[in-house]
C-alpha positions in Angstrom: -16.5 -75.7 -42.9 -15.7 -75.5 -39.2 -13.1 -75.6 -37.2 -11.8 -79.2 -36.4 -11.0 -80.3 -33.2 -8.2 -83.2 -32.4 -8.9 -84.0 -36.0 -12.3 -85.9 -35.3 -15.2 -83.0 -33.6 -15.9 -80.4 -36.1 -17.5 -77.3 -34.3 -21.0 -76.5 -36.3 -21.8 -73.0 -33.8 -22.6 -72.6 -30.3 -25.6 -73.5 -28.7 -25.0 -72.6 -25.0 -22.7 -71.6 -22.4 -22.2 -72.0 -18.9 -19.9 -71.4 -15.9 -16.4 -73.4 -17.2 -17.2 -73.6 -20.6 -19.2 -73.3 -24.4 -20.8 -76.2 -25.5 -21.5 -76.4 -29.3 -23.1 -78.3 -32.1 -20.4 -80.4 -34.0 -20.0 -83.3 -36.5 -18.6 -86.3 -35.3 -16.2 -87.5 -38.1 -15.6 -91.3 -36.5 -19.6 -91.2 -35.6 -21.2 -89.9 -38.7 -23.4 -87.7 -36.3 -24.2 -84.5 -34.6 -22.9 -84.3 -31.1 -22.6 -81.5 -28.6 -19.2 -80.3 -27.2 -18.4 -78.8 -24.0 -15.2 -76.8 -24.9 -13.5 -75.7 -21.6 -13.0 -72.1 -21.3 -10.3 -71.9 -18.7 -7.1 -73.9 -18.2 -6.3 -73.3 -14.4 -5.7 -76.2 -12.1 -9.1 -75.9 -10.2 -11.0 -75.8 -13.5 -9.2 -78.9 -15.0 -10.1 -80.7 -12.4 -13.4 -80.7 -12.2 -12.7 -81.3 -16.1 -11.3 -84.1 -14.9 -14.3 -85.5 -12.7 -17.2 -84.7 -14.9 -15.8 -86.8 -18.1 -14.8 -89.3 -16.1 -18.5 -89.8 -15.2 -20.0 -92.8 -17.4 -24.3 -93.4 -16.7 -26.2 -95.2 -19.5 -29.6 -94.2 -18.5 -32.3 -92.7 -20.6 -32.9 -89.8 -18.8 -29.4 -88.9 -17.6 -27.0 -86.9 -20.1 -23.8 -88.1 -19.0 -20.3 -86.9 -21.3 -19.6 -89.6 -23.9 -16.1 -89.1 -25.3 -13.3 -86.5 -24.2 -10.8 -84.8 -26.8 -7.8 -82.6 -26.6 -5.9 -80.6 -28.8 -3.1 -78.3 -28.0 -4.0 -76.3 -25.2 -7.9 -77.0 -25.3 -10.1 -79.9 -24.1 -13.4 -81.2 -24.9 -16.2 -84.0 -24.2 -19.0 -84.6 -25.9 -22.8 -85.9 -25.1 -25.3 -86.4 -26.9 -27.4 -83.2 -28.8 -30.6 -82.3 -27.0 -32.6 -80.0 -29.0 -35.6 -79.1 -26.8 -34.2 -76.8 -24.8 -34.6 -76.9 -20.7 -37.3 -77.0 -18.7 -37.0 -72.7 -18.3 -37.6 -72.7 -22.1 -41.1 -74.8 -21.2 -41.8 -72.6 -18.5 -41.5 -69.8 -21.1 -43.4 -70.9 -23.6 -46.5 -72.0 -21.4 -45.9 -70.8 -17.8 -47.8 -73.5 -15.2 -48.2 -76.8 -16.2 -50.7 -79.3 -15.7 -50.5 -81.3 -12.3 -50.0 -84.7 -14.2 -47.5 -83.3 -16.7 -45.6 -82.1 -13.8 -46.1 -86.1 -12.1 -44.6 -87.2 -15.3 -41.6 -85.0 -15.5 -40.4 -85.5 -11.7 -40.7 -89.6 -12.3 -38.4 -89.2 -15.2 -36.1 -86.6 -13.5 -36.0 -88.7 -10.0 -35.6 -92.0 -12.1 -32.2 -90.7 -13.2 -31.1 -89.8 -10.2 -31.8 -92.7 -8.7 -29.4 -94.0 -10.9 -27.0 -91.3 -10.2 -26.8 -91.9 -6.9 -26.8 -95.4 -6.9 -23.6 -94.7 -8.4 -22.5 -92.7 -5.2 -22.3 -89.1 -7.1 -24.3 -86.5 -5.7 -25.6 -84.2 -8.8 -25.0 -80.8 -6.3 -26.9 -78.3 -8.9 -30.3 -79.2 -9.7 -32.6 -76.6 -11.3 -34.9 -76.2 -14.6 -31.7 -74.8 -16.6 -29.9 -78.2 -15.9 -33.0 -80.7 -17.1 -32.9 -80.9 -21.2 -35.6 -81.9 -22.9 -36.2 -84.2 -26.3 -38.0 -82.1 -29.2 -40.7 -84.7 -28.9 -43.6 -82.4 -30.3 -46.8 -83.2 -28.0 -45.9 -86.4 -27.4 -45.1 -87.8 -24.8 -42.0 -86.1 -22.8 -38.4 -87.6 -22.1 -36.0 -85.0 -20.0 -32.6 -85.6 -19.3 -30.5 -84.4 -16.5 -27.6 -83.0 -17.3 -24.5 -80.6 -16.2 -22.2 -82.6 -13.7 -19.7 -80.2 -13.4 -20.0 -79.8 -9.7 -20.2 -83.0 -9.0 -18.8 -85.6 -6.7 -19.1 -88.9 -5.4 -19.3 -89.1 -1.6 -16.6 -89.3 0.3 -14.1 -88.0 -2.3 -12.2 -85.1 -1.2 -13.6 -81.5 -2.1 -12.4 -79.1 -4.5 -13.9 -76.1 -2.4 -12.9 -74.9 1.0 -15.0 -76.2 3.8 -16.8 -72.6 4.2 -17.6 -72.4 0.5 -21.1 -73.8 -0.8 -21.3 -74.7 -4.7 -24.4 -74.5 -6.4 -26.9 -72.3 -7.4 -28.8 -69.3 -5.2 -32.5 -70.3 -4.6 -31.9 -73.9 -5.1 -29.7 -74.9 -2.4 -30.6 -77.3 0.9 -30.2 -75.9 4.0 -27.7 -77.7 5.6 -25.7 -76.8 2.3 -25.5 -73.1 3.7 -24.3 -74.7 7.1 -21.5 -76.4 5.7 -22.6 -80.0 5.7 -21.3 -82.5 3.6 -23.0 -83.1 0.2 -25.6 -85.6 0.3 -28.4 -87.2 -1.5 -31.1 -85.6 0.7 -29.6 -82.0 -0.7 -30.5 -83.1 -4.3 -34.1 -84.2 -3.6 -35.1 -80.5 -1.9 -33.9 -78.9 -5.1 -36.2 -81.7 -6.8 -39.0 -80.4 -4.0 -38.1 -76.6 -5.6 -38.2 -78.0 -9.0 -41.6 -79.2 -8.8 -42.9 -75.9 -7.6 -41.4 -73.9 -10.5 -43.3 -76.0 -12.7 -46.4 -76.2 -11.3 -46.4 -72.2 -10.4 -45.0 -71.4 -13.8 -41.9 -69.0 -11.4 -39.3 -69.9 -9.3 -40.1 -70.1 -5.2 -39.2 -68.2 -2.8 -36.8 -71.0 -0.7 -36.0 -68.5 2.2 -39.5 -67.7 3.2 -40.4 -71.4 2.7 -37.5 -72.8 5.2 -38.8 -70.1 7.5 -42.4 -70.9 7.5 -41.5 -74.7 8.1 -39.4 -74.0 11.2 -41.5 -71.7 12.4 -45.2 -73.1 11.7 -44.8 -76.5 9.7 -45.5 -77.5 7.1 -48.0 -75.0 5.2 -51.3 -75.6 3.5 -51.0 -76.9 -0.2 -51.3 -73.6 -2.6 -54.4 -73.5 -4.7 -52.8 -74.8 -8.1 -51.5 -77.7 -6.6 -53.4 -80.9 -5.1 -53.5 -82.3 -2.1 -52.1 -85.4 -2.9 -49.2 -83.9 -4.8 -48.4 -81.7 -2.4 -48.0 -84.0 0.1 -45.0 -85.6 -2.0 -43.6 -82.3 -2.0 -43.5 -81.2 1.1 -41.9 -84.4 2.0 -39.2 -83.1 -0.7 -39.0 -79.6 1.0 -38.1 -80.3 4.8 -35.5 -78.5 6.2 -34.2 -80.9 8.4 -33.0 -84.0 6.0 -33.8 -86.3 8.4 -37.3 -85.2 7.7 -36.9 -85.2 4.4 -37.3 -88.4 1.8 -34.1 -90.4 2.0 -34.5 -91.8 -1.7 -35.3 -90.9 -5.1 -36.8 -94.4 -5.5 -39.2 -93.8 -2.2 -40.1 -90.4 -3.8 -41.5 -92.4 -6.7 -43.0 -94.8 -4.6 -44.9 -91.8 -3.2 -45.3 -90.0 -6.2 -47.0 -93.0 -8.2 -49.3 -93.2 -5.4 -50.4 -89.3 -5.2 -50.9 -89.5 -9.2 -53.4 -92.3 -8.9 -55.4 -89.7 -6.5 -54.8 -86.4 -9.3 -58.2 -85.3 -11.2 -58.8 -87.1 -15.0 -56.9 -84.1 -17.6 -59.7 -82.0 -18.6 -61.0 -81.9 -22.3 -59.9 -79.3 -24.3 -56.8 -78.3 -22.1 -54.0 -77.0 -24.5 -51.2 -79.8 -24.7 -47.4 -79.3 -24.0 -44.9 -78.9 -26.8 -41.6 -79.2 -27.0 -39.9 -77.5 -29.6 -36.8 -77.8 -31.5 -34.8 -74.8 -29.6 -31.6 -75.7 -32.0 -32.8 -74.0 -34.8 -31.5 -74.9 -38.8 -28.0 -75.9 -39.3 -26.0 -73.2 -40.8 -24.8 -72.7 -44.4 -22.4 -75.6 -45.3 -23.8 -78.4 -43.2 -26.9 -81.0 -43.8 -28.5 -83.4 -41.7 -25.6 -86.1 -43.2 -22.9 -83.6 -41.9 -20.5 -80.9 -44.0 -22.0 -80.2 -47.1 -19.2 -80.9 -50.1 -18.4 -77.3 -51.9 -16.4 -76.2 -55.3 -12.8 -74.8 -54.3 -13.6 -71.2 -55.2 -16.7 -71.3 -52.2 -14.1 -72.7 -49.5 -14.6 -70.1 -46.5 -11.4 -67.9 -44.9 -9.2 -69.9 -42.9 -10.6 -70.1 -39.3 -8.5 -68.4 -36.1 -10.5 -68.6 -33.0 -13.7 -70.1 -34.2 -15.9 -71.1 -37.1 -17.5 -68.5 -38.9 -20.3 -68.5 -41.4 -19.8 -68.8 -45.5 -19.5 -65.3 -46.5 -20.1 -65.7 -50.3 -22.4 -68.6 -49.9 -26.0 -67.7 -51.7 -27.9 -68.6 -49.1 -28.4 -65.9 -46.0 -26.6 -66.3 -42.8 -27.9 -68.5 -40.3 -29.7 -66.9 -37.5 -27.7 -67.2 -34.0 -28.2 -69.9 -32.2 -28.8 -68.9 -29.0 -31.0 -69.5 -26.4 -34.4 -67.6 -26.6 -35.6 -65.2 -23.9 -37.7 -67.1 -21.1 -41.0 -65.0 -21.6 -42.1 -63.2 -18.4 -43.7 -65.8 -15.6 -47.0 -66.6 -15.5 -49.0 -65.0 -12.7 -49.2 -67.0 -9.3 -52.5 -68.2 -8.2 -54.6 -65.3 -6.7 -54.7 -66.9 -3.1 -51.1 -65.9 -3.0 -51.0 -62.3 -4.0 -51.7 -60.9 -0.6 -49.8 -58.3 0.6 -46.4 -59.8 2.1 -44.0 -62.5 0.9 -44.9 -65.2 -0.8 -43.1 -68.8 -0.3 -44.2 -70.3 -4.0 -42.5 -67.7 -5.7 -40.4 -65.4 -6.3 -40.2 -62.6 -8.9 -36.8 -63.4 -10.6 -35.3 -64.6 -14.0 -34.9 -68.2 -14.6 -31.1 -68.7 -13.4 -28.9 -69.8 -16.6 -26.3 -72.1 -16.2 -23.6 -69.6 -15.4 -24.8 -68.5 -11.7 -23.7 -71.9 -11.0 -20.1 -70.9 -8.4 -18.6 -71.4 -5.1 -19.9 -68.7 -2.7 -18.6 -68.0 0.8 -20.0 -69.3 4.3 -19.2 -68.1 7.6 -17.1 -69.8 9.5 -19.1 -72.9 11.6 -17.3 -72.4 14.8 -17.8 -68.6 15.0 -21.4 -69.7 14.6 -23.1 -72.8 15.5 -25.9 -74.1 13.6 -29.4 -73.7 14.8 -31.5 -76.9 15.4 -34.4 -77.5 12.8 -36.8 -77.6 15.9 -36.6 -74.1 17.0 -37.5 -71.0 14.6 -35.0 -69.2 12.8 -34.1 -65.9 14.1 -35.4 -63.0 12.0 -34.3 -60.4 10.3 -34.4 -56.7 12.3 -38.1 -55.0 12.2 -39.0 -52.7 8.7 -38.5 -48.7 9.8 -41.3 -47.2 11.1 -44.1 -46.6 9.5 -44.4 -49.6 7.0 -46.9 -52.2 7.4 -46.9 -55.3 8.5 -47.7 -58.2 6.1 -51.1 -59.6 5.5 -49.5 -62.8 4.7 -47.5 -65.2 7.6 -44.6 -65.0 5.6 -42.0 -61.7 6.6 -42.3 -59.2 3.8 -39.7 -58.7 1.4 -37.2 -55.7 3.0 -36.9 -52.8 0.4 -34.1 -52.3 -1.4 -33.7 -55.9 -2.1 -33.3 -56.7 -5.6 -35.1 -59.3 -7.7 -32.8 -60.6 -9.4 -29.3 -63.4 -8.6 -26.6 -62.1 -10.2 -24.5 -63.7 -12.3 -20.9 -64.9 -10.5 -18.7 -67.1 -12.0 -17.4 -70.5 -10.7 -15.4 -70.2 -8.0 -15.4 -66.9 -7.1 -16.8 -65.7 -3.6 -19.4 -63.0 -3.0 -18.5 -60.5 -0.8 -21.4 -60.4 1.2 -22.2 -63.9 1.9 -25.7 -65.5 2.4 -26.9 -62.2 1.0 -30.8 -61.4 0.1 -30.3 -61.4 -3.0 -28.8 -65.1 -3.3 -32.2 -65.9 -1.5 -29.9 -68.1 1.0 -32.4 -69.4 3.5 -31.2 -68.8 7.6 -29.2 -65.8 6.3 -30.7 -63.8 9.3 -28.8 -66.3 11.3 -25.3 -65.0 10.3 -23.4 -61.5 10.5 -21.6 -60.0 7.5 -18.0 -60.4 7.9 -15.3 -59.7 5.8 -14.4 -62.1 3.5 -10.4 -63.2 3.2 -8.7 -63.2 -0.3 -8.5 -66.7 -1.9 -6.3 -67.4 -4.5 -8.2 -69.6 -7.4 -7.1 -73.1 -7.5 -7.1 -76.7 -5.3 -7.1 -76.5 -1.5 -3.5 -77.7 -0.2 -4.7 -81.5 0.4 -5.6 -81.9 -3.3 -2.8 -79.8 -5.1 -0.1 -81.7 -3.1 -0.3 -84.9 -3.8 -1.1 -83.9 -7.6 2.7 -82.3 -8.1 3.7 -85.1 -6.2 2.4 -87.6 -8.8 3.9 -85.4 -11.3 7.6 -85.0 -10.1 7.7 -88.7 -9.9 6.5 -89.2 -13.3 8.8 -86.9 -14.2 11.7 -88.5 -12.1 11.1 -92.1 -14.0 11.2 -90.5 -17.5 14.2 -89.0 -17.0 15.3 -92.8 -15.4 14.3 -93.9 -18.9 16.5 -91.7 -20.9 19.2 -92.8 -19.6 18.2 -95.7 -19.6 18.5 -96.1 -23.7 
């Protein structure tokens, strides 16, 4: 058997991980079902509170995955949601690359659907992308996502738990106001909804940099080849840079979105239909679909330490790991992008996972003032001689650049911020700076009145005692 938590979760085995924490597969003893459990990985004050704020977040709405419950035991904490076993919307674009136009259309009504709900609740999600959107093993059926992940979260107008020149989130999906220090808003969430809808319809993630500098410089560009006219129209609406451009609402981008779909070509016969898998995999030796399996004494496994292990002298083999399979390599971008030069619609990196979620440093605003969204962003300094220039309107991607985001954890700043490689849109706009040491933890404004709180608790239980 597993390891049992606050005497009612029992862990089953991991099933995914992400920047504060392991979430597993475990048996609900009150319940009588199988649950997954976010076990928190860290203990500091900055990463409790956001503990704090995420399971304190209660949505009933079919297509947001919201925590349920919250446990603790010891030194360790826990909440629980319900088990997803379709894996995200990266494991989709794996397994087929590009997906049909009204596949996409019914995907982004689910996903902007919940967020309507979301932030109708005044919380703005603040880390939107394919590995954050679960899916229901519903076979070829028809599909149900959820959105999910709200550690970053917050409702407006609560007070941050990042510095003012710190950006959460994760490279390639952020707004761009986020990377000049505004405010989280709602607007921020629907342009990673706008990038969303590109990675699936392209099969690989976009560029966001050269998009935000084709906008401001030329417009908005001509729809690419795999998408429709009518679709792309929604998009683009999603993908403004200046959010008072962009769509305002989730429910007005539906109200747009039903309208574009009516407009969308009939599905063509024979076109290979969408699966979603189970990405789980088989329970492992000792547990059924009705929970722990009973066992004679003599099979009882080794006491567990740190976590649950599998049977050792059980007959049946080991379970295979549980973890999450390999995206298989992108599917190839239309061929009216492939010119020479870059490309806004994509970009050739690895699905993010969960844990490039973080904080990552911005220059100070006064040192430099934002641009206006009217005039063109000021580019980056001329290739060395000799190289040619790009076919394409788009700059070409400098050499030396790599491909890939690298994995930081939360809250840790980069020290090279609005780097190429976080593909940080404006990043020309900004001069590398040294970046100042910052202890982990609450800024000053939120840690205060927290000890406060806690000395006077602690002041009236010692009133108490001698009280008795």
């Amino acid at each position: 058997m597993g390891e049992v938590f606050a005497g009612r979760y029992e862990l089953v085995d991991p099933i995914g991980r992400g920047g504060a924490g392991a979430v597993w597969r475990a048996w609900d003893h009150r319940r009588r079902r199988y649950v997954a459990a976010k076990v928190l990985q860290q203990s500091d004050a900055h990463t409790l509170l956001r503990f704090v704020r995420e399971q304190a977040l209660r949505i009933d709405h079919p297509h947001v995955l919201a925590p349920a419950s919250w446990a603790a035991d010891d030194d360790q904490v826990l909440f629980t949601m319900d088990l997803v076993a379709g894996g995200s919307l990266a494991h989709v674009i794996g397994d087929y690359g590009a997906l049909p136009p009204r596949y996409v259309c019914t995907l982004l009504d689910q996903l902007l659907s919940g967020l309507a709900t979301v932030h109708a609740e005044g919380v703005v999600h603040r880390d939107i992308k394919p590995a954050n959107i679960l899916m229901e093993a519903t076979g070829t059926g028809r599909p149900h996502l959820r959105l999910s992940d709200f550690g970053i979260s917050m409702r407006k107008g609560e007070p941050r738990l990042t510095e003012t020149n710190y950006v959460v989130g994760t490279p390639g999906y952020f707004a761009p106001e986020q990377l000049l220090g505004a405010e989280p808003d709602f607007t921020a969430d629907l342009y990673a909804v706008g990038l969303v809808a590109l990675y699936l319809l392209h099969g690989t993630r976009p560029d966001s940099q050269a998009l935000v500098e084709h906008f401001l410089a030329h417009g908005t560009p001509p729809a690419p080849a795999s998408v429709p006219e009518p679709l792309w129209q929604v998009i683009a609406g999603l993908l403004q840079p200046d959010p008072q451009v962009r769509f305002r609402t989730a429910t007005g981008v539906r109200k747009a979105l039903s309208a574009a779909v009516e407009l969308l070509p009939e599905t063509e016969d024979g076109e290979e239909p969408v699966e979603i898998f189970d990405q789980l995999g088989p329970l492992p030796a000792g547990f059924g679909p009705d929970g722990p399996v009973a066992r004679p004494a003599q099979d009882a496994p080794r006491p567990v330490q740190d976590a649950p292990r599998p049977v050792q002298d059980a007959p049946q083999a080991p379970p295979a790991p549980v973890a999450a399979p390999a995206a298989v390599p992108p599917a190839q971008a239309p061929q009216a992008y492939q010119e020479q030069g870059r490309n806004p619609y994509r970009q050739d990196a690895p699905v993010p996972s969960p844990s490039e979620t973080g904080s990552f440093h911005l220059p100070p605003p006064v040192a430099h003032p934002a641009p206006s969204f009217g005039s063109p962003v000021p580019r980056a300094p001329a290739p060395p001689h000799g190289s040619h220039a790009p076919a394409h309107p788009y700059p070409a991607r400098t050499a030396g650049v790599p491909g890939t985001v690298p994995e930081t954890p939360l809250g840790s700043p980069l020290t090279s911020p609005l780097a190429p490689p976080l593909t940080a849109p404006l990043a020309s706009a900004f001069a590398p700076e040294p970046v100042p040491e910052r202890r982990p933890g609450p800024p000053p404004k939120v840690a205060v009145p927290v000890l406060l709180l806690a000395l006077v608790s602690l002041a009236v239980g010692f009133w108490a005692l001698t009280q008795i």
